[in-house]
N, C-alpha and C positions, 0 to 999 in steps of 0.2 A: 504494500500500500504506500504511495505518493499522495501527495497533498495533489497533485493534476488527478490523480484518480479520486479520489475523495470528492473536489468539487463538482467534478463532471457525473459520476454517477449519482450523487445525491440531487445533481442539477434534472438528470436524465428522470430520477425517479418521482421529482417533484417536491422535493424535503425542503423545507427550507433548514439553516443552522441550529433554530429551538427546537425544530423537531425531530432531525439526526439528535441529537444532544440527548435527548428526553430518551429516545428506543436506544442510546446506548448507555445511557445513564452518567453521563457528563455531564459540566456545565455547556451552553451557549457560547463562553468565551474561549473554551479550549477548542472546542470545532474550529473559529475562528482562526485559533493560532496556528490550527493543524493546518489549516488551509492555506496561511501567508506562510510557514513555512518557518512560523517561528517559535514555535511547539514542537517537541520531538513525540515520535510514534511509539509510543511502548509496547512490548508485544499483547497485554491486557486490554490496550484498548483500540488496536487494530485489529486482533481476534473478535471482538464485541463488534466493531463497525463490518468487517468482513460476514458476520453471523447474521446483523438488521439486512447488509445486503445482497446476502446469500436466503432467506427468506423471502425479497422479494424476485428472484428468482436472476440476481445478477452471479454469476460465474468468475467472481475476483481473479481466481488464479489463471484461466483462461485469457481473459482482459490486459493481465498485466503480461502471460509471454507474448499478446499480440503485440501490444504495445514494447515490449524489447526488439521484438523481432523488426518491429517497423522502423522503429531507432536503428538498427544495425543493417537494415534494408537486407536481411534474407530472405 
């Protein structure tokens, strides 16, 4: 998980930041920071944000080897 993933699927799935926040049991302000990038991703609560959006039926780990693979253009 990336802070470019975190916005974009929460973007995609309609969340806004209080309501990610709330189904992972964070504050508002940490979403935020995750997002600028000035917040580090603990594995506790990337497991948790991975979980809200592996429920609504996003595939994180698929997601992010496309997103490698497209960065390294394979």
């Amino acid at each position: 998980m990336n802070k470019y993933m975190l916005k974009q699927i929460r973007i995609v799935l309609g969340y806004t930041q209080k309501e990610l926040a709330e189904k992972v049991g964070i504050e508002p302000t940490y979403i935020c920071k995750l997002e600028r990038g000035t917040a580090p991703f603990s594995a506790k609560v990337s497991r948790r944000i991975q979980e809200v959006y592996e429920a609504e039926g996003i595939n994180v780990r698929k997601i992010a080897l496309i997103e490698t693979l497209f960065h390294n253009r394979i």
